[in-house]
C-alpha positions in Angstrom: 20.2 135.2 165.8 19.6 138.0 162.9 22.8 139.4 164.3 25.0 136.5 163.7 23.6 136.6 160.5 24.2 139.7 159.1 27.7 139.1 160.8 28.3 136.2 158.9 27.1 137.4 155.4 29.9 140.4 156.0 32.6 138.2 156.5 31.3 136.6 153.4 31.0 139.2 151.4 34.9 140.4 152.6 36.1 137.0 151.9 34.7 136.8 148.0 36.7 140.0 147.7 40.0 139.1 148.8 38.5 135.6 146.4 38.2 138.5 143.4 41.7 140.4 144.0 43.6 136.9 144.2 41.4 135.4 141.0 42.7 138.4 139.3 46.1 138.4 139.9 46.0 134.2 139.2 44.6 135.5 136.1 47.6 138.0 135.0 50.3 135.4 135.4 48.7 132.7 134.0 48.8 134.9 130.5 52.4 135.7 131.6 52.0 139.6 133.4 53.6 139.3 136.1 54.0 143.4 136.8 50.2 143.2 138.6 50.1 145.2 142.0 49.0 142.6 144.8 47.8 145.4 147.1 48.6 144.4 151.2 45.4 145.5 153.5 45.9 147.9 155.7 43.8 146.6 158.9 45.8 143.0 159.5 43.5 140.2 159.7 43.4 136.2 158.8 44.2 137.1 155.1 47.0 139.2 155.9 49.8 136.6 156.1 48.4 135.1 152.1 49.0 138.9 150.6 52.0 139.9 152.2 53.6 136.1 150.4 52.2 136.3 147.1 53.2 139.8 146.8 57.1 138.9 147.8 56.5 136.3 145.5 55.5 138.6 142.9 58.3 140.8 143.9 60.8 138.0 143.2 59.4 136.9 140.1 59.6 140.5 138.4 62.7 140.6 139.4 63.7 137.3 137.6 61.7 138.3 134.7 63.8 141.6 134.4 67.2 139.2 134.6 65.1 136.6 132.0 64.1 139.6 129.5 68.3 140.8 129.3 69.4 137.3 128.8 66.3 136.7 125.9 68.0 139.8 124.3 71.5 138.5 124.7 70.3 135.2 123.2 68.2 137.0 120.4 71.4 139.0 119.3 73.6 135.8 119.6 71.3 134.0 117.3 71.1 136.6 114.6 74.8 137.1 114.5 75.4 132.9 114.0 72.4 132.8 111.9 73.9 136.0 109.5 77.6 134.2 109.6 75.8 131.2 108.9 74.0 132.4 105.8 77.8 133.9 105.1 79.4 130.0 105.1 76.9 128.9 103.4 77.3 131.4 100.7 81.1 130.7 100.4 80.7 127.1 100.6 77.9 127.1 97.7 75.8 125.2 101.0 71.8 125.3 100.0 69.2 124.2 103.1 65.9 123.7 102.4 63.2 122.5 104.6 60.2 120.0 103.6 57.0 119.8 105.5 55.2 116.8 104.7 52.0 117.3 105.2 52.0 120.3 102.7 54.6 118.8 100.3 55.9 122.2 100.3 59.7 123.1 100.2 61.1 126.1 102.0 64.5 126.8 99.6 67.3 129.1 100.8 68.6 131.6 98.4 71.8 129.0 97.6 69.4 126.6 96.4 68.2 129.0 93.2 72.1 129.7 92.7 72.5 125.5 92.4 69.6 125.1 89.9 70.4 128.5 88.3 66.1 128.4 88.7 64.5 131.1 90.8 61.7 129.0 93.1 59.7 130.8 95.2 60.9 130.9 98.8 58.0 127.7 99.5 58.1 125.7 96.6 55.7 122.5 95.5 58.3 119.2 95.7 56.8 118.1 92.6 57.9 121.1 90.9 61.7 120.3 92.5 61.8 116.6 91.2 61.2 117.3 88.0 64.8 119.3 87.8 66.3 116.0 88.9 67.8 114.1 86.2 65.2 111.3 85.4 67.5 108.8 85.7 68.5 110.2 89.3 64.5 110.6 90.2 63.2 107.6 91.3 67.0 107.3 93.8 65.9 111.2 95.4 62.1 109.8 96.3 62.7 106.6 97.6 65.3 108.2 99.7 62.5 110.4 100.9 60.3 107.8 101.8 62.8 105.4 103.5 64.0 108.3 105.6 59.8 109.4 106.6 59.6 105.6 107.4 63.3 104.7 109.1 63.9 107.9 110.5 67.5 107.3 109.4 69.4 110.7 108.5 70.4 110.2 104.4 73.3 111.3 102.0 72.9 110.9 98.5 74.9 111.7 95.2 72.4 112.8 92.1 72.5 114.6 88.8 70.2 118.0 88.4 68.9 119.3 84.9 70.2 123.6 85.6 67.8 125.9 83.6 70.9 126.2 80.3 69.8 122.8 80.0 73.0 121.5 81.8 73.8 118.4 83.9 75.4 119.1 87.6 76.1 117.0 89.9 75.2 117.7 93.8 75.1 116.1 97.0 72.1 115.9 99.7 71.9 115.0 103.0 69.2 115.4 105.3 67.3 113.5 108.4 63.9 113.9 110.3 62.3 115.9 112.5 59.6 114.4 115.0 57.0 115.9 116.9 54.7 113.9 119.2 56.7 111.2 118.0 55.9 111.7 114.0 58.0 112.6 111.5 56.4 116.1 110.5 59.5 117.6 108.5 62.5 116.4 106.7 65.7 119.6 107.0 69.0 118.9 105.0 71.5 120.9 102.6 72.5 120.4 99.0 75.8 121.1 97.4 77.2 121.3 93.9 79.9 118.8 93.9 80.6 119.1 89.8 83.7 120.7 89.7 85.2 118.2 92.8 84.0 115.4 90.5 85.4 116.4 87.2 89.0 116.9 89.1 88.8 113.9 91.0 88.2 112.1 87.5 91.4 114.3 86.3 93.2 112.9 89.1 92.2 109.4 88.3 92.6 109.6 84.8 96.4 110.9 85.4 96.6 108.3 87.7 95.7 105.6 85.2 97.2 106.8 82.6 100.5 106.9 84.4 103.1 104.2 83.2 104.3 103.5 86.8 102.3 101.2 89.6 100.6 104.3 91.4 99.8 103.4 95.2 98.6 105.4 98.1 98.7 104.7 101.8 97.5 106.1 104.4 98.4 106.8 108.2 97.5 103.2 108.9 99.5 101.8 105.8 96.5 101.1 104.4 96.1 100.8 100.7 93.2 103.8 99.7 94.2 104.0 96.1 95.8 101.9 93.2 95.3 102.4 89.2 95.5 99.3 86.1 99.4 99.7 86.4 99.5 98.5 90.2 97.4 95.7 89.2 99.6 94.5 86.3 103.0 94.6 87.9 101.8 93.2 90.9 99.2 90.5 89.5 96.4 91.6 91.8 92.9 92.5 91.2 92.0 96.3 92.6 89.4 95.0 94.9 92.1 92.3 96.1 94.2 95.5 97.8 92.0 98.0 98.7 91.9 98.1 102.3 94.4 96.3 102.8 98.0 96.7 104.3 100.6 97.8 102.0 103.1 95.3 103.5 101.4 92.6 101.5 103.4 93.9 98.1 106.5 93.7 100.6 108.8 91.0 101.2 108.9 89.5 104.5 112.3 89.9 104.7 112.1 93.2 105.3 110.4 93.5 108.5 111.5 96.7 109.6 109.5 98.7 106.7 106.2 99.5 109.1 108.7 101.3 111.6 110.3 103.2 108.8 106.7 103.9 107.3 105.8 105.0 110.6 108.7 107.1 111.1 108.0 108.7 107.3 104.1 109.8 108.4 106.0 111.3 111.2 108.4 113.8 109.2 107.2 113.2 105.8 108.9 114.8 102.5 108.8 114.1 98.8 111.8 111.7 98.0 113.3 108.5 96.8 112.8 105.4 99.0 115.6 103.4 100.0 118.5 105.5 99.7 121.6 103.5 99.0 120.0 100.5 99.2 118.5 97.7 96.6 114.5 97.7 96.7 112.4 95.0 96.2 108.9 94.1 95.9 106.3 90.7 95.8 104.2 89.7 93.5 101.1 87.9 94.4 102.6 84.4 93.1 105.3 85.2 95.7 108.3 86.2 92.9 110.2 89.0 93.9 111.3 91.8 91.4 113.7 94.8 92.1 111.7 97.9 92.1 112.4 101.9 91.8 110.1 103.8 94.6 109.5 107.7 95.1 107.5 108.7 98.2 105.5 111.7 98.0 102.6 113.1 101.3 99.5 114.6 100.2 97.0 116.3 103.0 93.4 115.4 102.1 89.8 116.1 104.2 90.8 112.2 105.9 94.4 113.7 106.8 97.1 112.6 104.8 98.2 109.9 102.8 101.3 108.8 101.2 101.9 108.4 97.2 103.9 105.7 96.0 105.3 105.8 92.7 106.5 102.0 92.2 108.7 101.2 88.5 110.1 97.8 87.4 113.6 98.0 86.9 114.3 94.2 86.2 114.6 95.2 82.4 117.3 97.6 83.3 118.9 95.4 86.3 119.1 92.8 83.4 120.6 95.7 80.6 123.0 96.8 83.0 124.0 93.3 84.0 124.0 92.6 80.4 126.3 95.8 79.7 128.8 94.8 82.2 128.9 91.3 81.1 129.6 93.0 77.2 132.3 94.9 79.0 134.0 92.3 80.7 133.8 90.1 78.0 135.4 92.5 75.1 137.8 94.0 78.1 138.9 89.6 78.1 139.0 89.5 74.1 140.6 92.9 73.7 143.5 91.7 76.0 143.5 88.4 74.4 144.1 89.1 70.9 146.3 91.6 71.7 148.5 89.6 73.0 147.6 87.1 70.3 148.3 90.0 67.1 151.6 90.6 69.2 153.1 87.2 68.7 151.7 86.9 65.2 151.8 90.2 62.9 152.7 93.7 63.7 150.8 94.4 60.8 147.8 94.3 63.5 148.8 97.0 65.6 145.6 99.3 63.7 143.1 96.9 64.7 144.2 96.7 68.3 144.0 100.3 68.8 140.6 100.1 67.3 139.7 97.8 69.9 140.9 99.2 72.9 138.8 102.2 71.7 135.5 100.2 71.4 136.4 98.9 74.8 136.6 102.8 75.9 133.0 103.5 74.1 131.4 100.3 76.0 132.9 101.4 79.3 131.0 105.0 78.4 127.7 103.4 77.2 127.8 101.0 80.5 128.2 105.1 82.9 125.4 106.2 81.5 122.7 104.9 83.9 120.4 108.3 84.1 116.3 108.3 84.6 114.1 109.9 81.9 112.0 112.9 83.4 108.2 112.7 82.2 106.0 115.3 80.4 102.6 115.6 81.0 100.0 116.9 79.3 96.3 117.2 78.1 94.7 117.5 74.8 91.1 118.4 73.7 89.5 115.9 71.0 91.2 117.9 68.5 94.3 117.6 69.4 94.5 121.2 70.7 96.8 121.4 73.7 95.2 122.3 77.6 97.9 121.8 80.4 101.6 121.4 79.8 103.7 120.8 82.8 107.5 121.6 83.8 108.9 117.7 82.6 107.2 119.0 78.9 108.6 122.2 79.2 112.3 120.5 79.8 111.6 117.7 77.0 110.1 119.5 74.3 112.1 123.3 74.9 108.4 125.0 74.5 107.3 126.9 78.1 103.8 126.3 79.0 102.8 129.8 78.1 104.0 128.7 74.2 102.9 125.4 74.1 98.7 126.0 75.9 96.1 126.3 73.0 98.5 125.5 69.9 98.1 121.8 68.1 100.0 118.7 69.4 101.8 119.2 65.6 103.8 121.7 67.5 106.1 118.8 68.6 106.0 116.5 65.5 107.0 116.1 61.8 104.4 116.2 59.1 105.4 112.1 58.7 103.3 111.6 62.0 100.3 113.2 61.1 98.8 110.1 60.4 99.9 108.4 63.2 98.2 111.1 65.7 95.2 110.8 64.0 94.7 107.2 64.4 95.9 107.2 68.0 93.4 110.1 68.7 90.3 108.2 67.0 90.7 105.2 69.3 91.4 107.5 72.5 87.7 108.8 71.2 86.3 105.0 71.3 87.6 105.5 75.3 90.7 103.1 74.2 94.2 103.4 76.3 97.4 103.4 74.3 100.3 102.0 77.1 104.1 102.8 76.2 103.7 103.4 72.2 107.1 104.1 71.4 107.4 107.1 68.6 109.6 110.2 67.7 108.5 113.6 68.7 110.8 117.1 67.6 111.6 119.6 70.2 111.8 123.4 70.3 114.9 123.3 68.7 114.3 120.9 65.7 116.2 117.7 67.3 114.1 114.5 66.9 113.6 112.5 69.9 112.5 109.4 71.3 109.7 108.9 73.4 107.8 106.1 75.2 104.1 107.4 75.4 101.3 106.2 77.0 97.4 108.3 76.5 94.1 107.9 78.5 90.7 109.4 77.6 89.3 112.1 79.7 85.7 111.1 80.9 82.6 113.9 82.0 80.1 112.9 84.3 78.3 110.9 81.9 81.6 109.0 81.1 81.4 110.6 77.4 85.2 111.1 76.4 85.7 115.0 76.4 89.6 114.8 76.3 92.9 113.3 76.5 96.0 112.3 79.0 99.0 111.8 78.2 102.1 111.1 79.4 105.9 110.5 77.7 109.0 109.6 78.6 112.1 110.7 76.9 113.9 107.2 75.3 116.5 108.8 73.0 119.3 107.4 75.4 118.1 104.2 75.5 117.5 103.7 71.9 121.3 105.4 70.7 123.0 103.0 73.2 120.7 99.5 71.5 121.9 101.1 68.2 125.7 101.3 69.6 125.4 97.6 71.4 124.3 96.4 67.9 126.9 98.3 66.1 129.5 97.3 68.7 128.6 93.3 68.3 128.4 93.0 64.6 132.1 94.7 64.7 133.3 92.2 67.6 131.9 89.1 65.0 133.5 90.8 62.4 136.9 91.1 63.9 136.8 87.3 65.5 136.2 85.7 61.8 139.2 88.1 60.3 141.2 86.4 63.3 140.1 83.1 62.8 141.0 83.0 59.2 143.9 84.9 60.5 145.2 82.2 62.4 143.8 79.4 60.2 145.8 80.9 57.5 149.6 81.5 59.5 149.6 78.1 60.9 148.9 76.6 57.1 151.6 78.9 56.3 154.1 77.8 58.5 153.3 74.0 58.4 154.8 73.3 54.9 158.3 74.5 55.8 158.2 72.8 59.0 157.1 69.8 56.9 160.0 70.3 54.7 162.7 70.3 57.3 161.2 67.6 59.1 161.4 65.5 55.8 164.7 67.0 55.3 166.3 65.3 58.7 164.8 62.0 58.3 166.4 61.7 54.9 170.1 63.3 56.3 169.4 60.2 59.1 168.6 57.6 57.1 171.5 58.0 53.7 174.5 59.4 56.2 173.9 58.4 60.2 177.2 56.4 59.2 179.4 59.7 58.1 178.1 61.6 61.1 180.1 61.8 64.6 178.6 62.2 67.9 178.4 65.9 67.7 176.4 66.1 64.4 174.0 63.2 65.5 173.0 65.3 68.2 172.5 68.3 66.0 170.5 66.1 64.1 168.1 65.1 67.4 168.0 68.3 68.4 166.6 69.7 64.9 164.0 66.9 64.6 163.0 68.3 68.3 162.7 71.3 67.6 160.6 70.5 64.1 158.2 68.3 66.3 157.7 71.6 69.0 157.1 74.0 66.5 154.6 72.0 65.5 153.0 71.3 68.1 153.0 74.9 69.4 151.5 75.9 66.1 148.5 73.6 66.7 148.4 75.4 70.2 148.4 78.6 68.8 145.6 77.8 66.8 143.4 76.0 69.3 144.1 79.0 71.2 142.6 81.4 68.8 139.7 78.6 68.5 138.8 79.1 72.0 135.7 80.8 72.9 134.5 80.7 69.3 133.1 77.2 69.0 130.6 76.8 66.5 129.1 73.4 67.9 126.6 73.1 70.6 127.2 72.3 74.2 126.3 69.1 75.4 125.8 67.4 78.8 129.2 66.1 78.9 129.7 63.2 81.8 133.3 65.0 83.4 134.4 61.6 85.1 133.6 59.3 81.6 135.8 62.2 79.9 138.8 62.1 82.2 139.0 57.8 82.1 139.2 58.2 78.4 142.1 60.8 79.2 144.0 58.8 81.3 143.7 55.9 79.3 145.0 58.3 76.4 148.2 59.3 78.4 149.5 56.4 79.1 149.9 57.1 82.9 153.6 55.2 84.2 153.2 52.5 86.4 155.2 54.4 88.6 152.5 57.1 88.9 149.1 56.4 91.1 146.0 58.0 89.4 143.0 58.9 92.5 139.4 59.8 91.5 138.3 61.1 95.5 134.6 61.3 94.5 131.8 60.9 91.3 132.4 63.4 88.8 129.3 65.6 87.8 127.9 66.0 84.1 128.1 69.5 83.0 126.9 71.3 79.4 130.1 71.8 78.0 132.2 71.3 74.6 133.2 67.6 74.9 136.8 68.7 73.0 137.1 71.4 75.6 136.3 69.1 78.6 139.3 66.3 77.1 141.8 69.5 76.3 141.5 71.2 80.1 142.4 67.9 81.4 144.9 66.5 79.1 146.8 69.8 79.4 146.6 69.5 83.8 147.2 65.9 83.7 150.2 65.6 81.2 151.7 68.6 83.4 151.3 66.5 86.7 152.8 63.4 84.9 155.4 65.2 83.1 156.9 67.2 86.5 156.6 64.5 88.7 160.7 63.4 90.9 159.1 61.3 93.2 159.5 57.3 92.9 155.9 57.3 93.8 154.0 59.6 92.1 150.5 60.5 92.9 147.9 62.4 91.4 144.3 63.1 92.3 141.3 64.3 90.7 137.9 65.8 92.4 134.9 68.2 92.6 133.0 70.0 95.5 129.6 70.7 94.9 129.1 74.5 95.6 125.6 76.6 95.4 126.0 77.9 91.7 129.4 75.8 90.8 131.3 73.1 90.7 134.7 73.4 92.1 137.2 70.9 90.3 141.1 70.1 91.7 144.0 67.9 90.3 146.7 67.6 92.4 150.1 65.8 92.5 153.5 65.4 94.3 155.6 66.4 92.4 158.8 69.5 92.3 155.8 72.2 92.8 155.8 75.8 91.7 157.3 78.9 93.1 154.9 81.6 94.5 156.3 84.2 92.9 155.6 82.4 89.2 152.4 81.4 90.0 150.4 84.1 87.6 153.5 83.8 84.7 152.5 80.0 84.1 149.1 81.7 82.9 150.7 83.2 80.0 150.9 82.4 76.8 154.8 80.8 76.0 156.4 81.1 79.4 157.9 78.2 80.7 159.9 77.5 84.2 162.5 75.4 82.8 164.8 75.4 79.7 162.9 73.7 76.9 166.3 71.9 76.0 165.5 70.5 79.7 161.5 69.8 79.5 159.5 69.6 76.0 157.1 72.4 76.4 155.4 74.8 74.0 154.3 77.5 77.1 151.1 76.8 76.0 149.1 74.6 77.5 148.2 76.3 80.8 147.2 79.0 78.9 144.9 76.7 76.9 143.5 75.7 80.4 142.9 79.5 81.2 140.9 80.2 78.2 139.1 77.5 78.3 137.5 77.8 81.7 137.1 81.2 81.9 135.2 81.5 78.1 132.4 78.8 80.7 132.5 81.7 83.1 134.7 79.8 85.6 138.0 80.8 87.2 141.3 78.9 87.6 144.7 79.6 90.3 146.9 77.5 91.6 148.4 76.4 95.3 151.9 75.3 95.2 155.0 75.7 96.9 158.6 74.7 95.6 159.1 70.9 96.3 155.7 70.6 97.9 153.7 69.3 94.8 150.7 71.6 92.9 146.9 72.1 93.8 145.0 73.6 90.6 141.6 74.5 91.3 139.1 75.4 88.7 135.2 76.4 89.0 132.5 75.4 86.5 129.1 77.4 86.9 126.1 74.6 86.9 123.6 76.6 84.7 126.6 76.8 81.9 
């Protein structure tokens, strides 16, 4: 018994000591050494098998840890080198980081953030001591962003002002978020940035973009609006917060439906140009009216990609002076023909003021060539009129280069007369007032004066406190000559059509009294000796009186010629059917001759003596060259979009081809006079008369087929 006793307190004894080795090397690992020896015993027994595994587990774990170790230093290395090229960027990019535990209150600042507040914190700072170089207005923003992010765990981004240690305001930008540990927000991390000089250009941009005198409108890949100034809103009626966001198609009329796939296809290869080329633009305004427009395109690549500029301008002014110009040409290119035809018949005497017209109608022809667009300066002035930027379309106007013109007074490019005026326009640009398209004269480089249309925006800082001025001008001189030219050219055109009135007047006073005299003359010749007179001499005596009556009456036509066009009554709505009854009731139609209204008549504003003269003259015609034992003549009017379209026809001999233009002018007849009483004016009459309402006359005939004359009457006459 006392053997198996001692036996068993042996194996105990061996057992607590392989208990010791194994406790020991438990021991190393746990505190991470894993290079402990596990030592194998030499004499294999039942605790052989657990050494010999733990030490190939040792074995392989060393050898891990070896592999672990290289690829710790790897990492270690890889950290330092993106955590120096960090601290690099972050330089460059003017980036500060900063770190805030919240339990301490304390700050952990990088070197970027003493650069921002021009302050040198120490490297853990209070927070305290960090609000108070916020602006105080911008305080209570930066701690209850704080708070909400500690409670929401929302990351933030805010924009604030900061006091700098010269006693200057900055503007920066801070974002940051939360960082959780057993599920509680223990520290905040973010960056701060100085964003002044961003936000004093962006307010350059914008305060060029206002102050611009065209509708300014960008658009991006989406042909989304992004950006409009005032201008946009005033040509197109819209409030700003009316197009943001929304697609620029809505200022486009629906009739053109193929501008997204050209917008697309401009994103796609995009260049600076006009829109439209060869083609008429227009745009709509919000109450739906569409106005022609002028657009140039222009890409700009921003952080959000790119977006297109639109510079949008109003030509329906110019559309209207051009029309306006053409209408002046036309109309003196009609007169200048007319009276020289008119001086021709009358007075060689003339021939001077004819030549004097066909060169006005030369000058007009110039004025209406000239159809140029004005290249803008643009420039910027300190509060004292002291000159800052001065781009290329200044250097062009004003002949100074932009190295001559930068630091030297605004008076550099006016007289001393507008000293005053610059004054007063700078004093209310100080009050932060606009001045839109103030039309003044400026003096160039090379002493000419010019005109310009100019339009000046303050400059805001930060704290919207006016620190300069905007301006931009647009050369006018062109514009102005030609108004001074149209004005001259008009007064000269009134001038010349009373000298012709009174010239007219005058001749056919003239010639009356001897006409009257002859006339007189016959009758008595008639009366005292018809008895003594044979066959031959009562004939002369017809044919005198004949020819007495038609130089009268083509005097009176001569003069109601010259009258034509220079009417001083008003137009009236003139009923056109109660005008031509009282016509026909006035001719006297034979009963032979079969009068046909086809349809109603419409009522026009007209001259009522012009109305009873353009028919009288067609119908007498009809009546007077009507062979046919029936005659027939009718009388109608198709309605047409903007006119009236007016016919009298008849069946009577009809009209060669070949003479159809020659019955237009003034004395041509087709038949001897000794044949058919004629003056050769009436048709010419006829002519004047509709064309001076803006209408046009011609004539369908054929030789023994009867006459068509058609004649058109605009409605808004």
């Amino acid at each position: 018994m006392k053997k198996e006793t001692d036996q068993l307190e042996k194996y105990k004894q061996k057992v607590q000591k392989k208990l010791q080795s194994l406790e020991k090397f438990f021991l190393a690992v746990a505190v991470g050494d894993f290079n402990v020896k596990v030592k194998v015993p030499e004499k294999e027994d039942e605790f052989t098998g657990l050494f010999v595994g733990i030490k190939l587990m040792t074995d392989v774990i060393n050898e891990k840890m070896v592999e672990l170790q290289e690829i710790n230093k790897d990492l270690e290395g890889l950290v330092h080198s993106r955590t120096k090229a960090l601290r690099e960027a972050q330089v460059l990019s003017g980036l500060g980081t900063w770190e805030l535990d919240i339990a301490l209150n304390e700050v952990v600042l990088s070197d970027e953030v003493n650069k921002i507040y021009k302050r040198k914190f120490s490297k853990t700072a209070d927070l305290r001591e960090l609000l108070k170089q916020v602006h105080h207005e911008d305080r209570m923003l930066v701690e209850s962003t704080i708070q909400a992010t500690i409670e929401t765990r929302k990351p933030f981004e805010i924009t604030h002002r900061i006091i700098t240690s010269d006693g200057k305001t900055r503007l920066v930008k801070g974002r940051g978020k939360a960082m959780l540990k057993n599920g509680k927000v223990r520290k905040l991390i973010g960056t701060v940035q100085d964003i002044t000089k961003e936000k004093l250009a962006e307010e350059k941009f914008r305060g060029l973009l206002e102050s611009a005198p065209d509708a300014m409108v960008m658009v991006d890949g989406k042909g989304k609006i992004v950006l409009l100034n005032a201008q946009t809103e005033k040509l197109f009626g819209y409030k700003r917060e009316e197009l943001l966001g929304k697609k620029v198609e809505v200022l486009i009329p629906k009739r053109f439906g193929k501008h997204i796939s050209h917008r697309t296809s401009y994103f796609t290869t995009p260049d600076a140009r006009p829109m439209g080329r060869g083609g008429e633009l227009y745009a709509k305004h919000k109450n739906g009216n569409e106005f022609p427009v002028e657009i140039s395109l222009s890409p700009l690549i921003t952080d959000d990609g790119m977006i297109v500029s639109a510079a949008i301008r109003d030509i329906t002014e110019r559309k209207k002076a051009e029309e306006e110009l053409i209408r002046i040409k036309d109309e003196l290119e009609i007169r200048v023909e007319e009276r020289t035809q008119e001086l021709t018949a009358s007075n060689e005497l003339l021939k001077k003021e004819i030549a004097e017209k066909n060169e006005a109608k030369v000058e007009i022809e110039r004025l209406a060539a000239i159809v140029q667009s004005s290249e803008d300066s643009i420039i910027s002035l300190s509060l004292d009129g002291t000159i800052t930027s001065w781009n290329r379309g200044a250097e062009r106007m004003y002949g100074y280069m932009k190295e001559e013109a930068l630091n030297k007074n605004l008076s550099l490019v006016y007289t001393d007369e507008r000293e005053a005026e610059i004054n007063e326009l700078l004093n209310k640009i100080k009050k932060g007032q606009s001045i839109e398209h103030y039309e003044t004269e400026r003096l160039t480089k090379a002493g000419d004066i010019i005109y310009v249309s100019i339009s000046y925006s303050p400059i805001l800082d930060n704290n919207n406190k006016v620190v300069g001025v905007s301006g931009i001008a647009r050369n006018i001189t062109q514009r102005k000559m030609a108004e001074k030219e149209q004005d001259r050219l008009i007064n000269q055109l009134e001038i010349t059509n009373r000298e012709l009135e009174s010239f007219a007047y005058i001749t056919s006073h003239d010639l009356k009294a001897p006409l009257r005299a002859i006339g007189s003359l016959a009758d008595w010749i008639y009366a005292d000796y018809i008895e003594q007179l044979d066959d031959a001499g009562k004939e002369n005596l017809r044919l005198l009186k004949g020819r007495v009556a038609r130089m009268h009456d083509l005097i009176n036509g001569i003069l109601l010629y010259s009258r034509i066009g220079r009417a001083k009554d008003k137009r009236e709505l003139i009923n056109v059917q109660e005008n031509v009854n009282e016509v026909l009731r006035m001719l006297e139609v034979p009963d032979n001759i079969k009068v046909i209204i086809e349809n109603e008549l419409p009522s026009l504003f007209l001259y009522k003596a012009h109305v009873i003269q353009l028919f009288e003259n067609l119908l007498s015609n009809a009546i007077k060259f009507s062979d046919k034992k029936e005659g027939v003549i009718k009388i109608g009017a198709i309605n047409l979009p903007s006119f009236w379209k007016f016919y009298v026809s008849d069946n009577g001999m009809g009209i060669n081809p070949k003479y159809h233009d020659k019955i237009f002018e003034i004395f041509q007849t087709l038949r001897r006079r000794d044949e058919v009483e004629s003056t050769g004016i009436g048709l010419s009459i006829v002519k004047k008369i509709v064309e001076t309402a803006g209408g046009h006359i011609w004539v369908e005939s054929e030789e023994g087929e009867g006459t068509i004359f058609y004649f058109t009457l605009p409605k808004n006459v």
